[in-house]
C-alpha positions in Angstrom: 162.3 108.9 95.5 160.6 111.0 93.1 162.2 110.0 90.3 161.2 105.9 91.3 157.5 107.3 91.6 158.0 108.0 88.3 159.4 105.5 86.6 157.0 102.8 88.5 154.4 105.2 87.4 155.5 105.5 83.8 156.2 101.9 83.4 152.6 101.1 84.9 150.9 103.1 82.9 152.8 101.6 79.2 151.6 98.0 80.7 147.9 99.8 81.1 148.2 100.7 77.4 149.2 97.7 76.2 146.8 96.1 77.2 144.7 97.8 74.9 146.7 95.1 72.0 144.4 91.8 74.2 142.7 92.0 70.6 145.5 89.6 68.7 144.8 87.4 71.8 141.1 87.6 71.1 141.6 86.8 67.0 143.4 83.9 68.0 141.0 82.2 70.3 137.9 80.8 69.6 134.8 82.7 70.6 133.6 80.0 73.5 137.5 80.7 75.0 136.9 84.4 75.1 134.0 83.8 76.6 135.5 81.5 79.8 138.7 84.6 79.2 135.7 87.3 80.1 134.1 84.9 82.6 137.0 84.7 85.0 138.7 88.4 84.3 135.2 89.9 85.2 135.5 88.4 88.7 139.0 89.5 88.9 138.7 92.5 88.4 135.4 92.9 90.8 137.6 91.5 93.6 140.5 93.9 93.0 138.8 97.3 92.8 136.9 96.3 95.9 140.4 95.1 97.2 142.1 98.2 95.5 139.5 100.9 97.1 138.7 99.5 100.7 142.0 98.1 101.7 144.6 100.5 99.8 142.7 104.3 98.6 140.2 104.6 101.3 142.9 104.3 104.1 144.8 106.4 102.3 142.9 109.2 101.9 141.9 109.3 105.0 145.2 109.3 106.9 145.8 112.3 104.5 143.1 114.4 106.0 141.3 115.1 109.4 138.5 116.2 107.5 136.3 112.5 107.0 133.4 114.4 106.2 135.1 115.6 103.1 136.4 112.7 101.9 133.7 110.9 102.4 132.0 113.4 100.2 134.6 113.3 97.4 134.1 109.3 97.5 130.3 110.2 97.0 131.3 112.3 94.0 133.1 109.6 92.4 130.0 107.3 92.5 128.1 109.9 91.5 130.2 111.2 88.5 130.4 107.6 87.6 126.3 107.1 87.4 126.4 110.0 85.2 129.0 108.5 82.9 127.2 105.4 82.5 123.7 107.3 81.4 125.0 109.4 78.9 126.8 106.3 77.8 123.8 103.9 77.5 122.0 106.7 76.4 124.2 107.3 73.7 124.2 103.3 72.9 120.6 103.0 72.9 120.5 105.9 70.1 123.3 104.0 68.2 121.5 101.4 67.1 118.2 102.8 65.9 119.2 103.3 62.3 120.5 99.7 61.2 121.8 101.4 57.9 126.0 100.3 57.0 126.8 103.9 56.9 125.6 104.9 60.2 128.3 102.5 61.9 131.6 103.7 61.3 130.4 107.1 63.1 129.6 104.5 66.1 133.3 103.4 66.2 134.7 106.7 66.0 132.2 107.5 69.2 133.4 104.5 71.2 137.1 105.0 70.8 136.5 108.9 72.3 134.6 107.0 74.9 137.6 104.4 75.4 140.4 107.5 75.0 138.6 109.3 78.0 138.5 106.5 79.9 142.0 105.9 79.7 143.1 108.7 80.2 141.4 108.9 83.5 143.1 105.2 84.5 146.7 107.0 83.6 145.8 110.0 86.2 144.6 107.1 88.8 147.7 105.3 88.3 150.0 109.0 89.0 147.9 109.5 91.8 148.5 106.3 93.6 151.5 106.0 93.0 152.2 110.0 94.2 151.3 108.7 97.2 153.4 105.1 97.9 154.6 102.5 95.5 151.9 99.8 97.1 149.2 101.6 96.8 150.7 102.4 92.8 150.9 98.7 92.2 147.4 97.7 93.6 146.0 100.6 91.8 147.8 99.1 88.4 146.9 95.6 88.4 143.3 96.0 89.8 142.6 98.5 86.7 144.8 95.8 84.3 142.3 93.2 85.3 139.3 95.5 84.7 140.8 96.6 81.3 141.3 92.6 80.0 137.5 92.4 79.6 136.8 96.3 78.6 139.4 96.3 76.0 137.8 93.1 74.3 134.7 94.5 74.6 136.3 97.6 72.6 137.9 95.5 70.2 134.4 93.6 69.2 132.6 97.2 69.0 135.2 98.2 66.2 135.3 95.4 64.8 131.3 95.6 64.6 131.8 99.4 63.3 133.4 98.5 60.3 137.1 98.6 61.6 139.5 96.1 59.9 141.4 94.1 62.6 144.4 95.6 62.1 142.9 99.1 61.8 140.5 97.9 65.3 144.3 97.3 67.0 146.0 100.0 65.6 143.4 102.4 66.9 142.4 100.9 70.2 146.2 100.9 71.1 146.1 104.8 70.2 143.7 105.6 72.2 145.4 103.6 75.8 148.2 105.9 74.7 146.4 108.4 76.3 146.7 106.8 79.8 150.5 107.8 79.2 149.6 111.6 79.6 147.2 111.4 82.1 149.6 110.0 84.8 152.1 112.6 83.5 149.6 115.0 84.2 148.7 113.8 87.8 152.3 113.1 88.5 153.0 116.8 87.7 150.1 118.1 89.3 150.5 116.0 92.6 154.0 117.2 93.1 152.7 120.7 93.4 149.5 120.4 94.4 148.6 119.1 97.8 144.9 119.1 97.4 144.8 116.9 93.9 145.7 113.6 96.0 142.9 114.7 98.7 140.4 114.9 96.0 141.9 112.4 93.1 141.8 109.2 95.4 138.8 109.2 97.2 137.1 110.1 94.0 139.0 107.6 92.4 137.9 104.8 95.3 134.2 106.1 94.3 134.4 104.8 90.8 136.0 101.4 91.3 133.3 100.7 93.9 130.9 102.0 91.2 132.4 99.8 88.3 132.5 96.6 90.7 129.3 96.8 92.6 126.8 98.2 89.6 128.7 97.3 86.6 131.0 94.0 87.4 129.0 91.8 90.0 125.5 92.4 88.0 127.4 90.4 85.0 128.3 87.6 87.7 125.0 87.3 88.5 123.9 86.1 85.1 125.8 83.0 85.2 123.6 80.3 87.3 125.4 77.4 87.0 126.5 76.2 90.6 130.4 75.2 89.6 130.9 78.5 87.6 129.6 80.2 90.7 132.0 78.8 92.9 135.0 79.8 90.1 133.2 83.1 90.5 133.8 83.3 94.0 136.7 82.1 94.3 138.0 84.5 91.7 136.6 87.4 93.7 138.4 86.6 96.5 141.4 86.1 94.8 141.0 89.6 93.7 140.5 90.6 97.2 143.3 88.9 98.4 145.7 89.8 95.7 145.3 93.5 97.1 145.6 92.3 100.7 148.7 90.8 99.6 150.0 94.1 98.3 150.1 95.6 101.5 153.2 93.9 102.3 155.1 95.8 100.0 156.6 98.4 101.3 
């Protein structure tokens, strides 16, 4: 069974870092398709962490512990770390763009792919960690972080591009960096078969940031678009988020 974990795990995690290539997509489309691309990923992937963390992580890390208190804490934690994440990060953006001068931006690119290699690397530990505890809870885990990664990694991919990065240098590099969500579930796979306590702590934590990411980050960028028939795509793509992790439940 273990060795299933792993290679769902493992398999999950190359699809995460692949994902980091949605670039050639994006130098093949025009920019008013990448826009609509963005527009209906963003509600996607709002849908699916809610999905992901209130149907699948939550109830599972609570039937792991008779301590709610705790877990609730370490949920806490999560949005809390993430806050944190996000002001260093704006702060640091804010400070990138004061000096306008060519040779200040290739420094900027260098910054955002450590930012990007960090982040990934935490997905590949969320993705061991879910899938440490049940193959369902693995696969909702997976695709609710591939349909927050679409957008993200297109964002990426404009910011090197922006820095100074050729395209085939931006591709090369961003796809480096999602490598790193390789380790980091071979690192929570490894750690979770000898550590009780890492799931106790990993998911909840992990539930914390998705609810961070969709309520503060993802919905405030739905909110922007006032046209009544894109609201209703909106919606509807939200709850087909939702729903896509209800579905998931059904696996066994």
């Amino acid at each position: 069974m273990m060795l299933t974990k792993w290679t769902y795990a493992l398999l999950s995690v190359f699809v995460v870092s692949a994902i980091s290539l949605v670039g050639i997509a994006a130098i093949s489309l025009s920019e008013r398709r990448v826009r609509q691309t963005i527009f209906i990923s963003v509600s996607l992937a709002a849908g699916a962490m809610f999905g992901d963390a209130f149907i699948h992580i939550l109830p599972e890390s609570f039937a792991m512990t008779d301590r709610a208190i705790k877990t609730s804490t370490y949920v806490l934690v999560g949005i809390l770390t993430f806050f944190v994440l996000e002001k260093f990060l704006r702060w640091r953006h804010a400070h990138e763009f004061e000096d306008e001068s060519p040779r200040t931006v290739q420094p900027v690119g260098y910054l955002n792919l450590f930012a990007d290699a960090t982040h990934n690397l935490i997905d590949g530990m969320l993705v061991g960690t879910a899938y440490s505890v049940s193959i369902s809870v693995g696969l909702a885990t997976t695709i609710a972080i591939i349909l927050h990664e679409i957008p993200q990694e297109l964002g990426d991919f404009g910011v090197l591009i922006h820095a100074g990065f050729s395209r085939s240098r931006a591709l090369v590099f961003n796809f480096v960096s999602g490598l790193l969500a390789i380790v980091g579930a071979i690192v929570s796979l490894a750690a979770s078969s000898s550590l009780v306590s890492f799931s106790r702590f990993m998911l909840p934590f992990a539930a914390g940031g998705f609810i961070y990411i969709a309520g503060c980050d993802l919905l405030p960028e739905l909110h922007k678009e006032r046209k009544p028939s894109k609201s209703v795509v909106q919606l509807a793509a939200l709850v087909l988020g939702v729903g896509l992790m209800y579905l998931l439940t059904l696996i066994g």
